[in-house]
C-alpha positions, 0 to 999 in steps of 0.5 A: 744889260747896260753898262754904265758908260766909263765901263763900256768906254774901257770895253771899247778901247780894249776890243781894238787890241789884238792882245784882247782877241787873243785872249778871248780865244783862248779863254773860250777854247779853255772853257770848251776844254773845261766842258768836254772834260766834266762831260766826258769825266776825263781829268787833266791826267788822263788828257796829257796822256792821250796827246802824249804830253804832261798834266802840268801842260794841260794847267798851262792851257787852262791858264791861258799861258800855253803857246796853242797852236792850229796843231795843239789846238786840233790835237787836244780836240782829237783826244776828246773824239771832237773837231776844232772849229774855227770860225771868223766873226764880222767885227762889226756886230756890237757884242753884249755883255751876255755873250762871253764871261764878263770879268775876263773882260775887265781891265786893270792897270800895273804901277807904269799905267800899263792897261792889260787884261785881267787874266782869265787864269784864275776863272779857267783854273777853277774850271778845270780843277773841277774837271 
């Protein structure tokens, strides 16, 4: 799928911050959460309860605003019977649009002119309120 040219630019130039990688991580280890949940038919509840913590951290993971760690990350993977893996990509691969969500993508601006992110929360949090 091709995108029009001012689109891509925009892509672009969000892909050389660390704030969009970082993101990225996140929302893909959210969805990963959000589909071993529905498959296991395990609720958010019954998570916290499994790592020893509280539901509303596990909406916080959901909503990218947790401070998730190797540690974190590895011990909600243990509650769900898996293994956290992570991998390193060559960067220089073009990516296309079907790899990952688009709108997690899309960037958008505050008042200052400030670019950031759009926040996958609300994409995340649909999923795991049906999880």
């Amino acid at each position: 799928m091709a995108l029009c040219p001012s689109l891509e630019a925009v892509l672009n130039e969000a892909r050389k911050n660390d704030e969009f990688w970082v993101e990225d991580a996140k929302f893909k280890f959210s969805l990963e959460l959000a589909k071993n949940l529905n498959e296991q038919k395990i609720n958010k509840t019954e998570l916290a309860k499994r790592i020893g913590t509280s539901k509303p951290y596990i909406s916080k993971v959901f909503r990218g605003e947790a401070n998730l760690t190797i540690e974190s990350m590895t011990k909600i993977a243990r509650a769900l019977n898996c293994n956290l893996s992570v991998t390193l990509e060559n960067n220089t691969s073009q990516m296309k649009l079907s790899d990952s969500f688009f709108p997690h993508y899309f960037l958008v601006g505050n008042q200052e002119g400030k670019k950031f992110p759009f926040s996958s929360k609300d994409n995340v949090a649909y999923l795991a309120d049906a999880a």
